[in-house]
GUDORO-404383 format. One record per residue (C-alpha): residue number from 1; x, y, z. Coordinates in nm, 4 decimals, decimal comma. Layout:
<atoms>
- NUM_X_Y_Z
...
</atoms>
This chain:
<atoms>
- 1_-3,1317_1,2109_9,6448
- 2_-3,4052_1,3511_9,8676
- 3_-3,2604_1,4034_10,2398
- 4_-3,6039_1,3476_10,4324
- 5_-3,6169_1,0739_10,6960
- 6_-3,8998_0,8219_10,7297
- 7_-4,1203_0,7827_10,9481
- 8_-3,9940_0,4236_11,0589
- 9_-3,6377_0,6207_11,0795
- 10_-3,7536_0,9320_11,2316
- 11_-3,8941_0,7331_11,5508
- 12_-3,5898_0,4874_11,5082
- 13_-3,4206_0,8403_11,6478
- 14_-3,3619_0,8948_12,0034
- 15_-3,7059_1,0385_12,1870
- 16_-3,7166_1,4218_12,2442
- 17_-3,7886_1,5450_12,5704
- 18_-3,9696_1,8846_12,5070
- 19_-4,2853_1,7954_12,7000
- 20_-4,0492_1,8719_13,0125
- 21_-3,9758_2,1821_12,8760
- 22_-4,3382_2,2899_12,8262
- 23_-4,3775_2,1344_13,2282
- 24_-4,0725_2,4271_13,3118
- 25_-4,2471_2,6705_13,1524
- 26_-4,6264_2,5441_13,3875
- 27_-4,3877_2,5478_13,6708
- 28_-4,2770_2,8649_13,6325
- 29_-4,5774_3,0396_13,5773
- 30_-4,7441_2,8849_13,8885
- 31_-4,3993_2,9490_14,0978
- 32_-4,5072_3,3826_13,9645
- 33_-4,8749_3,2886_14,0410
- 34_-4,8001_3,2303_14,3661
- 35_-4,5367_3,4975_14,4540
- 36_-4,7946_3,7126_14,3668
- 37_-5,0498_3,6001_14,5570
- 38_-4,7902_3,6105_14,8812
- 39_-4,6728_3,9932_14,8301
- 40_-4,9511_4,1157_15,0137
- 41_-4,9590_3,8443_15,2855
- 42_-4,5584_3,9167_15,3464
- 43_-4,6041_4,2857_15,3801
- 44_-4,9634_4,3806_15,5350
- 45_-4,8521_4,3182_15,8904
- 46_-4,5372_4,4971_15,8996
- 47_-4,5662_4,7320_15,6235
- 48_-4,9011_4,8051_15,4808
- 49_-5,1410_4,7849_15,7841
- 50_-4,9678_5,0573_16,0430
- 51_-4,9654_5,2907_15,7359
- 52_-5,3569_5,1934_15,6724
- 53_-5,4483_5,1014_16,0532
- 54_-5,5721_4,7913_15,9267
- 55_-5,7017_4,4774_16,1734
- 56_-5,7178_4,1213_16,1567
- 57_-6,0388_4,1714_16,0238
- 58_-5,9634_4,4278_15,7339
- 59_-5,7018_4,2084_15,6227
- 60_-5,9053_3,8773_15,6478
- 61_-6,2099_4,0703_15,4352
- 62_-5,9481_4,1382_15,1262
- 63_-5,8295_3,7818_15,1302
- 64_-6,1716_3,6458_15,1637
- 65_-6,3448_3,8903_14,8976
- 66_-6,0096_3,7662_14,6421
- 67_-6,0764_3,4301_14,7425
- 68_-6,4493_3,4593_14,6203
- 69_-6,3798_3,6075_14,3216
- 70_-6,1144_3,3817_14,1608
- 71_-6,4350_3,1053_14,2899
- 72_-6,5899_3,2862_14,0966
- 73_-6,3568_3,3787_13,7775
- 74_-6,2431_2,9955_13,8402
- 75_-6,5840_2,8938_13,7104
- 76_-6,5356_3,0951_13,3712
- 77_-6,1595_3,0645_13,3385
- 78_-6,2358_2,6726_13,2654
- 79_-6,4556_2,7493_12,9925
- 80_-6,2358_3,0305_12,8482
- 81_-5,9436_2,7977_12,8085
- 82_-6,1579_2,5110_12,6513
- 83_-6,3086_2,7991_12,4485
- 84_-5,9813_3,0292_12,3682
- 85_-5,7124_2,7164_12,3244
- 86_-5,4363_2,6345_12,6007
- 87_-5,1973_2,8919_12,4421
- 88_-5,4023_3,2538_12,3864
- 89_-5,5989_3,1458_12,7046
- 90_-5,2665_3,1413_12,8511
- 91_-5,1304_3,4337_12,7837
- 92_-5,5096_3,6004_12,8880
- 93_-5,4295_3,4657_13,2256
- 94_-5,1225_3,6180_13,3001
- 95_-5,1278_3,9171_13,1339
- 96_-5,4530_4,0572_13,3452
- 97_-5,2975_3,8676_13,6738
- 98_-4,9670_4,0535_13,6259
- 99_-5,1161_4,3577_13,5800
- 100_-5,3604_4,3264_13,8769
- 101_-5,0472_4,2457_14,0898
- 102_-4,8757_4,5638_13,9845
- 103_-5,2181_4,7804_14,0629
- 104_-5,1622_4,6915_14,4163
- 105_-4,8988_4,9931_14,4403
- 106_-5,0797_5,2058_14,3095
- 107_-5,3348_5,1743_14,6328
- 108_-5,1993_5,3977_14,8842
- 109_-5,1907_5,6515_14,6242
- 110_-5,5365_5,6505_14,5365
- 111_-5,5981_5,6770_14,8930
- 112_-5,4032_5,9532_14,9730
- 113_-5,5625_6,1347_14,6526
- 114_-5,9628_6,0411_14,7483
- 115_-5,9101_6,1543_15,1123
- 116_-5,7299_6,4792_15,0186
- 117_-5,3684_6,3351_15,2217
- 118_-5,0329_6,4114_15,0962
- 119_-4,7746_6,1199_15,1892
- 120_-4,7336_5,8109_15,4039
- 121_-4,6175_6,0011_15,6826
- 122_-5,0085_6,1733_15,7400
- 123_-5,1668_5,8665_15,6722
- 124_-4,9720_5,6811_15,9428
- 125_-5,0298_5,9687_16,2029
- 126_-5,4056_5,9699_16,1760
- 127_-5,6379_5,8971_16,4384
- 128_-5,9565_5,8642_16,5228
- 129_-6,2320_5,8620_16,2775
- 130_-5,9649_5,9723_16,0121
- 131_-5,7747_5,6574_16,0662
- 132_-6,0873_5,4608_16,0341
- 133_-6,1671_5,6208_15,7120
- 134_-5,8040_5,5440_15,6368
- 135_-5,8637_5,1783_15,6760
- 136_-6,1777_5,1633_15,4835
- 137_-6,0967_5,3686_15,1620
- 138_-5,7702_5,1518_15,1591
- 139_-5,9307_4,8640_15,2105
- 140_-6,1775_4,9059_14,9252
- 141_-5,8925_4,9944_14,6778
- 142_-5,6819_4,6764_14,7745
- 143_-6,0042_4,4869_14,7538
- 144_-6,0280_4,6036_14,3497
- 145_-5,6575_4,5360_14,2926
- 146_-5,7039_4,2164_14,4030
- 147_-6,0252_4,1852_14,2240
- 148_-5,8047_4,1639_13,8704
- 149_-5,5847_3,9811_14,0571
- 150_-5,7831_3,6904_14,1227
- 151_-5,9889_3,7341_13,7766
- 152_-5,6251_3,6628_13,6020
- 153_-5,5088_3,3881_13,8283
- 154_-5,8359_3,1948_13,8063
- 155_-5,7271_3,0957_13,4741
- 156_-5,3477_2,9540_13,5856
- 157_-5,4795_2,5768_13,6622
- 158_-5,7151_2,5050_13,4065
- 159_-5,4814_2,5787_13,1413
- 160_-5,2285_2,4485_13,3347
- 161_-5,4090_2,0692_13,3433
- 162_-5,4799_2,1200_13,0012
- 163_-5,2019_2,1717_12,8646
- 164_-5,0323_1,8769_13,0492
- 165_-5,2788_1,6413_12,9197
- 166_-5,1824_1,7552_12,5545
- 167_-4,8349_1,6752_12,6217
- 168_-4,8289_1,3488_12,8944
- 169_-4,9984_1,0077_12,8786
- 170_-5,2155_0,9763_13,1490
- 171_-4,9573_0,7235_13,3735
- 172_-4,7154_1,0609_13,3841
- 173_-4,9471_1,2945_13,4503
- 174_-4,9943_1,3045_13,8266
- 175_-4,5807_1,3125_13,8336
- 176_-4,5719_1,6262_13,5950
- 177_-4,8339_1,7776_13,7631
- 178_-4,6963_1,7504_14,0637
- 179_-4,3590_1,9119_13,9554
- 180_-4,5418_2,2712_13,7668
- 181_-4,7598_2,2370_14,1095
- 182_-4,4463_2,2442_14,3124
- 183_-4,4186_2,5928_14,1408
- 184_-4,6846_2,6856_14,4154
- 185_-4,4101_2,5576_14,7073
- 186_-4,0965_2,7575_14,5124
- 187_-4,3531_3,0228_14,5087
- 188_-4,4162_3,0366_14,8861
- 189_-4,0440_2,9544_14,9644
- 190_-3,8916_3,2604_14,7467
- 191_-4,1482_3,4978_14,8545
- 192_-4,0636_3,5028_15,2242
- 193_-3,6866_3,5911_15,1882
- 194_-3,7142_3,8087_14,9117
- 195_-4,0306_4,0513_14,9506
- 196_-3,9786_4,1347_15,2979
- 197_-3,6240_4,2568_15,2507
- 198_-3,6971_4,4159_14,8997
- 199_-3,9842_4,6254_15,0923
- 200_-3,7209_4,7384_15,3779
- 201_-3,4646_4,8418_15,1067
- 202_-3,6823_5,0276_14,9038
- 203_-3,8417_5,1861_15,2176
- 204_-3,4531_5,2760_15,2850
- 205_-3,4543_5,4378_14,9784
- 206_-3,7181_5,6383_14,9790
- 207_-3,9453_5,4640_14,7227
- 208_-4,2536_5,5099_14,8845
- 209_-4,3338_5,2781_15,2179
- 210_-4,1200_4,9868_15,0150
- 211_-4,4073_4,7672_14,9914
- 212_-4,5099_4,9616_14,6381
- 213_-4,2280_4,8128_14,4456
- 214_-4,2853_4,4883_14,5771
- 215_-4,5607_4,4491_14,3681
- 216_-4,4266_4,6014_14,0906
- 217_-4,1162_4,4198_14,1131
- 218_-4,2967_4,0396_14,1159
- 219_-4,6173_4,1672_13,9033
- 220_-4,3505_4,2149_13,6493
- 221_-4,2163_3,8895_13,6189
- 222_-4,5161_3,7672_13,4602
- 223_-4,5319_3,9640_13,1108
- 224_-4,1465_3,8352_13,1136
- 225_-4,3205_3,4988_13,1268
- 226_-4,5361_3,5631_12,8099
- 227_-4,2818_3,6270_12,5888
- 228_-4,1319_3,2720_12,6490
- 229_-4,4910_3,1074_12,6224
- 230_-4,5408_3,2758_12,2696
- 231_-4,1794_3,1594_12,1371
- 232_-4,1856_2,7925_12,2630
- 233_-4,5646_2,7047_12,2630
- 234_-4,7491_2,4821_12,0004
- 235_-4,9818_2,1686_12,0357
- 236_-4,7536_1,8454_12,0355
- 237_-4,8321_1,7769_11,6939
- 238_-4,7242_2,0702_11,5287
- 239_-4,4558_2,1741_11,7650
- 240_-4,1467_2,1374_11,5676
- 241_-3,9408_2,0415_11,8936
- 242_-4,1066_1,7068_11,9401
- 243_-3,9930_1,4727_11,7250
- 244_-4,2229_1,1552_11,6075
- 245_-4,0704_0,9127_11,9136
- 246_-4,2206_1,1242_12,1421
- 247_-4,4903_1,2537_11,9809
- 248_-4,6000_0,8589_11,9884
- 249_-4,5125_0,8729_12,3520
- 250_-4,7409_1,1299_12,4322
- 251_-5,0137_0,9730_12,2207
- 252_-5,0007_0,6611_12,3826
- 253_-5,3090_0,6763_12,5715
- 254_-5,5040_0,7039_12,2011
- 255_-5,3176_0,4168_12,0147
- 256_-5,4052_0,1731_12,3532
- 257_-5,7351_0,2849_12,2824
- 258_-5,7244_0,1546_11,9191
- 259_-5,7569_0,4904_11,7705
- 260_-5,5377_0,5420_11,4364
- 261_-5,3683_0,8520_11,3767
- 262_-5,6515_0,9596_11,1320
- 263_-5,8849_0,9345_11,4484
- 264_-5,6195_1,1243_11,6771
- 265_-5,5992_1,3919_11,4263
- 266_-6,0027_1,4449_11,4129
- 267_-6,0465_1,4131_11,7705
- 268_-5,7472_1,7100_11,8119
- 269_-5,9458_1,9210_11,5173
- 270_-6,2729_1,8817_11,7401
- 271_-6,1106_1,9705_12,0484
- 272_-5,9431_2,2983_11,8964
- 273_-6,3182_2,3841_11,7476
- 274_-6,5021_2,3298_12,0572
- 275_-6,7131_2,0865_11,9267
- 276_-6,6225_1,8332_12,1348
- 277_-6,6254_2,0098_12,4755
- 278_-6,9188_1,8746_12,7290
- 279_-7,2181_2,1580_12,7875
- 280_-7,1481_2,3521_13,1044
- 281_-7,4858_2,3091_13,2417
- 282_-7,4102_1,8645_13,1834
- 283_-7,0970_1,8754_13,3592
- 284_-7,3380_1,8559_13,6853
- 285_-7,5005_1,6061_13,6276
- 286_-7,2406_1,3421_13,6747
- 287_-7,1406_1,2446_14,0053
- 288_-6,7056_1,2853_13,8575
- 289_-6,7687_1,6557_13,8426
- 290_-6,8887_1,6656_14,2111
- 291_-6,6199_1,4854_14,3348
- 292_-6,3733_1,7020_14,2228
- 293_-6,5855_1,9482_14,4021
- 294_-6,5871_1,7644_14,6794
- 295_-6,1380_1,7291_14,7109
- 296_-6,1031_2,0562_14,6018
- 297_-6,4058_2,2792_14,7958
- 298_-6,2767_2,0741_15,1356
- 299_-5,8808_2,1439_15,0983
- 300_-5,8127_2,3998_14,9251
- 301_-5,8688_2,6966_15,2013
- 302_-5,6611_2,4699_15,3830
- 303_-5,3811_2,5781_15,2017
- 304_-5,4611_2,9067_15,1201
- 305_-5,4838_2,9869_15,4908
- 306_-5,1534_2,8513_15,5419
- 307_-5,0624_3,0487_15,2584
- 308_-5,2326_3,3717_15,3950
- 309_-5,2148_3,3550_15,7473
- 310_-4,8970_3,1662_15,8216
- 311_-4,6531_3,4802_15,8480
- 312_-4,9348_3,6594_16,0825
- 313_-4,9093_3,3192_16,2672
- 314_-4,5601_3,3714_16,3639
- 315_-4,5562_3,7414_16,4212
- 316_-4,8843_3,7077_16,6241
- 317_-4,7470_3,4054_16,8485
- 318_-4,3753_3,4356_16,8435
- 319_-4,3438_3,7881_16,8145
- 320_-4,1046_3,7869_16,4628
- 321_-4,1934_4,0793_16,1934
- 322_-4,2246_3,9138_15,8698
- 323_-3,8694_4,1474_15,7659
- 324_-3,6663_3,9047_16,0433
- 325_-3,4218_3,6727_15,9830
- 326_-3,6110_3,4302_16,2447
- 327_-3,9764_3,4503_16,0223
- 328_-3,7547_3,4306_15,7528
- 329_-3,6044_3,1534_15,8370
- 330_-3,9686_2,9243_15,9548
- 331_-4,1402_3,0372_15,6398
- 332_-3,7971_2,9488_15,4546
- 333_-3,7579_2,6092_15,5690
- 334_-4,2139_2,5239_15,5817
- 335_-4,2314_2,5853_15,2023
- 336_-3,8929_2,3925_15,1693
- 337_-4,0357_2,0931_15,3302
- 338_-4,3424_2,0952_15,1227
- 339_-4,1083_2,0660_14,8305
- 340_-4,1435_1,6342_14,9085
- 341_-4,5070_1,7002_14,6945
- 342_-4,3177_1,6267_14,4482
- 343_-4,2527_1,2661_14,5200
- 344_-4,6430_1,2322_14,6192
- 345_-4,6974_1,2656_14,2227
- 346_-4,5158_0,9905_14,1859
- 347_-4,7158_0,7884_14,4225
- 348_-4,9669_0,6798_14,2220
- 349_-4,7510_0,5309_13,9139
- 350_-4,4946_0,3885_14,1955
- 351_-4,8487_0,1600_14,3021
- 352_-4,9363_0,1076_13,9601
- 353_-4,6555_-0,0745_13,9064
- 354_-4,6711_-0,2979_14,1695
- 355_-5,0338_-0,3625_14,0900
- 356_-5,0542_-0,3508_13,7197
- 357_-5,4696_-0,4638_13,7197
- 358_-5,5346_-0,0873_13,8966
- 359_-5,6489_0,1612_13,7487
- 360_-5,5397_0,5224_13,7368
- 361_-5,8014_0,6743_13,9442
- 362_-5,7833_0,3594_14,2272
- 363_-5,3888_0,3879_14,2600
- 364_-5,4706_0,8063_14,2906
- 365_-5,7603_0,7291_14,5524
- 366_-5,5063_0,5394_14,7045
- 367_-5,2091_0,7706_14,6878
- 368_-5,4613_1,0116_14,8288
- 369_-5,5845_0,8039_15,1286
- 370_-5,2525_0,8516_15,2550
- 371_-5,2092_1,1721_15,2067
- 372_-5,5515_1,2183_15,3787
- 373_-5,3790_1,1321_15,6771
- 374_-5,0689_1,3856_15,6796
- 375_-5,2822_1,6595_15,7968
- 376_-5,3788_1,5074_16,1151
- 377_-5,1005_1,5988_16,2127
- 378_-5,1925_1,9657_16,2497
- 379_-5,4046_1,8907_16,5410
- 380_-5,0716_1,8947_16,7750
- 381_-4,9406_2,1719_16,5844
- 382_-5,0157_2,4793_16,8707
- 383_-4,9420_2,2185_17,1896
- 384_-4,6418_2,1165_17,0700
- 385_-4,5442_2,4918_16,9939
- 386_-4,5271_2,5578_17,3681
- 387_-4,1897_2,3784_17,3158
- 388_-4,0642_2,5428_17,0312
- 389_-4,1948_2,7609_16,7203
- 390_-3,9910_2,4557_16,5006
- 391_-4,2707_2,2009_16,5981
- 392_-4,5236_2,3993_16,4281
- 393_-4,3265_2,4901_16,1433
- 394_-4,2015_2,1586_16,0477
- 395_-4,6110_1,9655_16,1043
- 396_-4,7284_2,2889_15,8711
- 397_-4,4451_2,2218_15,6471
- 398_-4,5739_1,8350_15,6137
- 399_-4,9371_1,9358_15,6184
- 400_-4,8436_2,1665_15,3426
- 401_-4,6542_1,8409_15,1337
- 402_-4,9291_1,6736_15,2089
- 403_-5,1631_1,9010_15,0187
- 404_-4,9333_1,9694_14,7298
- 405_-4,9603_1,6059_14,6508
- 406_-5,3329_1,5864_14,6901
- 407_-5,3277_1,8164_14,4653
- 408_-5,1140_1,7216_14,2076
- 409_-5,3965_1,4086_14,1999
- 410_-5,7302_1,5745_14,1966
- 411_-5,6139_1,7079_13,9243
- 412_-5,4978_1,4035_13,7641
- 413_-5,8310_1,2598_13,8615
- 414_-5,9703_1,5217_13,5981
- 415_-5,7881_1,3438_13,2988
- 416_-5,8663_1,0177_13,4124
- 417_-6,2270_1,0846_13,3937
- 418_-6,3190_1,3709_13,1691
- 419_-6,1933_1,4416_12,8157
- 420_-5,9560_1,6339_12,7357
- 421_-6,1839_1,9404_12,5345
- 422_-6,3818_1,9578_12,9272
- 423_-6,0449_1,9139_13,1103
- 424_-6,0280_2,2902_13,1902
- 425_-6,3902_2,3567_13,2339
- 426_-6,3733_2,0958_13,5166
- 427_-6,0887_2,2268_13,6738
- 428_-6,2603_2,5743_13,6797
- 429_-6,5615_2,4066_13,8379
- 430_-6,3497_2,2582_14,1029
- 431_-6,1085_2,5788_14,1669
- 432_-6,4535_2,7619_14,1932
- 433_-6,5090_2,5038_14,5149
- 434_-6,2229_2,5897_14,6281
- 435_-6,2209_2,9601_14,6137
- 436_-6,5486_2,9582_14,8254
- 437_-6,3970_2,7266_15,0856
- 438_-6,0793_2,9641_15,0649
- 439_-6,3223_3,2448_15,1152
- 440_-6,4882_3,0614_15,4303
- 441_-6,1707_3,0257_15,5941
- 442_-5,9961_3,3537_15,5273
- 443_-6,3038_3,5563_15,6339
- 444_-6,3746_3,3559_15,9440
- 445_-6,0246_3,3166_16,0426
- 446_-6,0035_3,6761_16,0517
- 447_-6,3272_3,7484_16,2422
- 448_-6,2303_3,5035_16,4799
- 449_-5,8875_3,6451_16,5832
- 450_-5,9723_3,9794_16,5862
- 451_-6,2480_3,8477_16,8156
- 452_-6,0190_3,6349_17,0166
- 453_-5,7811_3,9166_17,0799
- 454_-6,0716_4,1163_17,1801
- 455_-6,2166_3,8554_17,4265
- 456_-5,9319_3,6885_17,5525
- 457_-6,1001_3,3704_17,4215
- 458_-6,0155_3,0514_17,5483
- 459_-5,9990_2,6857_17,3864
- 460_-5,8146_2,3981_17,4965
- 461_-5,5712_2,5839_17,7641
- 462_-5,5147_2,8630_17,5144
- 463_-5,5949_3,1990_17,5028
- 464_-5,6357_3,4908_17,2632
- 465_-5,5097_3,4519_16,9147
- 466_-5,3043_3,1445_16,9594
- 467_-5,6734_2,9540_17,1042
- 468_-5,8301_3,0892_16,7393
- 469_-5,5065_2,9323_16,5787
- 470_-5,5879_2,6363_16,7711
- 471_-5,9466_2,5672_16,6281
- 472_-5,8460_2,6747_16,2746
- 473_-5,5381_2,4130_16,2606
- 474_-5,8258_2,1642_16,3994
- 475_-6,0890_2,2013_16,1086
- 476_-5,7093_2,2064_15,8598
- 477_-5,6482_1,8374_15,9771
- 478_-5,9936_1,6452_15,9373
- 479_-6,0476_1,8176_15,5958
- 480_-5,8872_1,5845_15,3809
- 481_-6,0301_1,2508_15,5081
- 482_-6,3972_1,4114_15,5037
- 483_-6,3122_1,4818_15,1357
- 484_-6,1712_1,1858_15,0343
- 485_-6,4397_0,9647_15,1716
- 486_-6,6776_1,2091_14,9821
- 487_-6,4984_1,1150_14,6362
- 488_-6,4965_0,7720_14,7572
- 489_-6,8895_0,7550_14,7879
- 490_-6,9488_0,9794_14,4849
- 491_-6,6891_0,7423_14,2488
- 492_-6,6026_0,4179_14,3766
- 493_-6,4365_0,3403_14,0870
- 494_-6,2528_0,4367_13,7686
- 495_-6,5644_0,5856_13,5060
- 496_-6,4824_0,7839_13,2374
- 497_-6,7015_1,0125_13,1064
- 498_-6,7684_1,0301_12,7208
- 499_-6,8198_1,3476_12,5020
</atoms>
C-alpha cells in the first residue's frame, strides 16, 4: 500500500506557515542592516571625532559620500538580484555589507600607520595642522569603509521585496513588509543602548578607543545571518516546508488571474532565467517607475537624517553624550514609538475590506495620504522643545512611524504594478532616489550646522545649531505630501505593467 498523500488530501491538511518564517529571517537581516548603519552615528560624537578632530562637516561628508554610493550601488543591486536569484543575491549582500562594517575598525589604524603615529593617545593630542591632517586622512579611510558598506547594503531591499512577493499574495504584502521593515525600527532601537555602552567597556578595557569592536562586534552578526539563509531558503515551490495549502495560498494572485499551474510553473522558470525581466533602459519609460522615484527620492533622507543626525541632535541641544543614560533613554523610547509602522502595513488591507471594489494601489495611495500627514508634525518639533527634550522625541518618534509605514507601501506599490522578474530592479531604481536625496540632506545638514555654529545663525527665534535643526525638521515635514501628490499625478490609478 503506497503511503503518499494526494493532492486533494495534502491541501485537505492544515496550511503551513513558513512564509512567516522566511519574513523573520527579512526582518532580521534589515534589523543587522540597520545596526550597522547606526555604529558610526552612535559613536562619532563621543568617541571617534575627539580622537580624529572631526566637525560637523567631516562627519556630514562621510554620511553624504555613503549615502551616494548605496544611490548608486542601489541602481545595480536591483538588477543583480533579478539577475543572481533572491537567494545567492542574498547572501552577496550581506556578506560584502558585513565585511565593510567590520573594516570600519580597522580605520584609525591605517591612520596612525600612513601618518607615521603610534596610538590613540598622539592622535588625540595633535594640533594644529597635524590635527587637520588627522581629520582628513581619517576621514578618507572611513569614507572607503563605508564605501563597501553601502555597496553591500544597497542590495538588502531589493531582495528583500523580492523575495516577499515569492512568498505573499499581493493583499499581505504591505503587512509583511511592513513587519521585515520594522527590522529598520528594532535596528535603530537596539543600537542606541547597546553600542554606546559596548564602546565605553571596551575603551575600559583597553581594546583600542572602544569604538573598534563596535564594529566588529555588529559587522559580525551578519555572516551569522548567512548561515541561516543557506539552511532555510528555497523558492515556495520547492521549499519542502510549505506544504500544498499554502503553497496555493501564496499563489493566489496567479489562479485569480486564470493562470493554471502549468502557466505558474513557466512563468517561475522565466523569472529564474531572466527572460522575463523588463530592459533596464524601459523601466523609464513608464510613468510607475517614476513614481516610485518620486515617494522614495522625497522621503527617504528624511529618515536617514533622523537616523544619522538624531543622537548629534540631542548631544548638540540638550547637552547628553550619546554613552548617557538620558540619550539613551530619547533614542530608546523614538525608535520604540516608530515600532506602530507596523500597524500602517496593515492599513491598506484594513480599507480594502471595507471597500472591496478598491484596488491595491488606491487603498495604498490612501493609506499613504494619511501618513503624508504625520510628518507635519515635525514643524513644532524645536518650539515645543523649549519645554522639554520629550516633545521632540516623541513628534520624531511619530514622524519616524510615519515613514516606516510609507515605506512598507511604496514598496508594495512595486508588486502591484511591476512583475515580479523587475520587482528588484525597481526597487534599486527607487533606493537609488533615495540615496541621492539621503546624500542632499546629510551633506547640507552638515554644512549648515557647522555654519550655524560658526555664525550664530538665526531662524525663527533660534540661534546656532538648534535654528539649522529648525529648517531641516521644516523641509522633513512637507516631504511626504509633495511626494505623494507627485505619485498621485504620475499614477492616478491602479496600471500594471506587463513583461
Amino acid at each position: 500500500m503506497s503511503s503518499k498523500i494526494s493532492p486533494a488530501s495534502e491541501r485537505a491538511q492544515k496550511m503551513t506557515n513558513f512564509r512567516w518564517v522566511i519574513c523573520g529571517l527579512l526582518f532580521l537581516a534589515t534589523t543587522v542592516n540597520y545596526m550597522d548603519r547606526q555604529v558610526l552615528s552612535l559613536t562619532w560624537k563621543d568617541f571617534i571625532a575627539p580622537e580624529f578632530h572631526w566637525t560637523d562637516n567631516d562627519y556630514g561628508t562621510i554620511t553624504a559620500v555613503f549615502s551616494i554610493i548605496y544611490a548608486v550601488a542601489n541602481l545595480f543591486a536591483g538588477r543583480f538580484i533579478d539577475w543572481m536569484g533572491t537567494k545567492k543575491g542574498y547572501l552577496w549582500a550581506i556578506g560584502v555589507w558585513s565585511a565593510g562594517a567590520c573594516a570600519h575598525a580597522l580605520c584609525g589604524w591605517a591612520t596612525e600607520c600612513t601618518l607615521g603615529l603610534h596610538g590613540a593617545a598622539e592622535l588625540v593630542g595633535a594640533t594644529g595642522a597635524v590635527a587637520s591632517t588627522i581629520a582628513i586622512t581619517s576621514v578618507y579611510y572611513f569614507i572607503a569603509a563605508r564605501i563597501i558598506l553601502g555597496i553591500g547594503e544597497a542590495g538588502n531591499f531589493p531582495a528583500a521585496v523580492k523575495v516577499t512577493a515569492e512568498y505573499f499574495p499581493k493583499r499581505d504584502r504591505a503587512y509583511s513588509t511592513s513587519i521585515f521593515n520594522a527590522g529598520a525600527t528594532i535596528g535603530a532601537l537596539l543600537a542606541p543602548v547597546s553600542i554606546p555602552p559596548m564602546a565605553r567597556f571596551f575603551q575600559g578595557m583597553g581594546v583600542g578607543n572602544g569604538w573598534e569592536m563596535a564594529f566588529v562586534v555588529i559587522g559580525g552578526l551578519g555572516f551569522i545571518w548567512m548561515g541561516l539563509w543557506m539552511f532555510l531558503y528555497k523558492k515556495p515551490a520547492s521549499n519542502p516546508r510549505v506544504n500544498a495549502a499554502e503553497l496555493e495560498y501564496i499563489e493566489q494572485d496567479s489562479q485569480d488571474a486564470g493562470e493554471t499551474p502549468r502557466q505558474e510553473a513557466e512563468k517561475a522558470e522565466k523569472e529564474d532565467s531572466g527572460k522575463d525581466v523588463i530592459p533596464f533602459g524601459k523601466c523609464f519609460k513608464y510613468p510607475q517607475t517614476w513614481a516610485v522615484i518620486a515617494g522614495k527620492g522625497l522621503t527617504d533622507g528624511v529618515w536617514w537624517f533622523f537616523l544619522f543626525w538624531i543622537p548629534a541632535y540631542i548631544s548638540d541641544v540638550y547637552g547628553f553624550a550619546s554613552d548617557t543614560s538620558t540619550a539613551m533613554t530619547l533614542i530608546f523610547v523614538l525608535y520604540a514609538i516608530t515600532m506602530l509602522s507596523i500597524y500602517g502595513g496593515k492599513l491598506p488591507t484594513i480599507i480594502m475590506d471595507k471597500n472591496p471594489q478598491l484596488d491595491p494601489y488606491s487603498a495604498r495611495m490612501r493609506a499613504m495620504f494619511i501618513f503624508a500627514l504625520f510628518p507635519l508634525l515635525a514643524l513644532l518639533a524645536q518650539p515645543l522643545g523649549n519645554f522639554s527634550y520629550w516633545w521632540p522625541t516623541i513628534i520624531i518618534g511619530i514622524a519616524g512611524a510615519a515613514h516606516q509605514s510609507w515605506s512598507a507601501n511604496i514598496y508594495s506599490v512595486v508588486g502591484d504594478m511591476f512583475p515580479k522578474s523587475t520587482i528588484a530592479t525597481i526597487i534599486g531604481i527607487g533606493g537609488m532616489a533615495g540615496g541621492v536625496g539621503s546624500f542632499l540632506i546629510n551633506k547640507g545638514s552638515g554644512m549648515l550646522f557647522t555654519h550655524a555654529a560658526e555664525t550664530n545663525m538665526q531662524f525663527m527665534g533660534f540661534e546656532g545649531k538648534p535654528a539649522g535643526y529648525f529648517i531641516i525638521f521644516c523641509v522633513c515635514g512637507i516631504a511626504y505630501l509633495l511626494a505623494w501628490t507627485i505619485m498621485k499625478i504620475l499614477v492616478p490609478k491602479q496600471k500594471p505593467v506587463l513583461p
